[in-house]
C-alpha positions, 0 to 999 in steps of 0.5 A, a space after each residue: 573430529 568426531 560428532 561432538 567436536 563438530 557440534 561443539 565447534 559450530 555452536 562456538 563460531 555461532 556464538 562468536 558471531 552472535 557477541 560480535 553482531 549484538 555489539 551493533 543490534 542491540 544499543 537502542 540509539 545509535 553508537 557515537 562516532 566519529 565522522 572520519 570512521 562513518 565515511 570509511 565505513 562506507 567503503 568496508 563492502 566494497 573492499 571486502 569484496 576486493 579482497 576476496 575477489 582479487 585472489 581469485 583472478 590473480 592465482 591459481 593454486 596457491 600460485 601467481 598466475 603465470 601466464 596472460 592465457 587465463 580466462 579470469 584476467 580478460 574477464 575480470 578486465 571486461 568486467 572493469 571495462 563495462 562497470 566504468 562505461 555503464 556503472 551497473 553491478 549486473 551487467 558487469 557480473 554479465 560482461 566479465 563472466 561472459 567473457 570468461 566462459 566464452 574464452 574457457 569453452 571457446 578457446 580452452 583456456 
């Protein structure tokens, strides 16, 4: 790709995320909705994150982990651990990478 396709290329994506975001900025009242979409778009952060974060933890290489000595596992795990004991996002991050550096410079893994 020379200079001129990439510049192309960027301003296209920018376009298209501009049209798709202006269809929720600029009505000026709120868009009608059904309740039942309302609540579920509640949860659209959450599994987004899931769904990026998951394959992360879970393969490595374009590959499912094949071993249980995998720093991600425990951390992610610890992570859970933590986020259902306290409920809080920060201590979670804390908990789970953590335990993933100390078993990966700890332990090698």
């Amino acid at each position: 790709m020379d200079g001129v396709e990439t510049f192309l290329t960027i301003l296209g994506m920018a376009a298209v995320t501009l049209l798709c975001r202006a269809c929720f900025l600029l009505p000026e009242r709120d868009l009608p909705m059904p309740r039942w979409l309302r609540e579920g778009l509640r949860y659209a952060p959450m599994a987004a994150l899931t769904a990026v974060v998951t394959p992360e933890v879970v393969m490595a290489q374009g590959q499912l982990i094949g071993t249980w000595h995998d720093a991600r596992l425990f951390g992610a795990a610890a992570g859970l651990g933590w986020f259902l004991w306290r409920r809080d996002l920060l201590g979670t991050i804390l908990v789970g990478t953590g335990v993933m550096l100390a078993l990966r410079f700890g332990l090698g893994w």
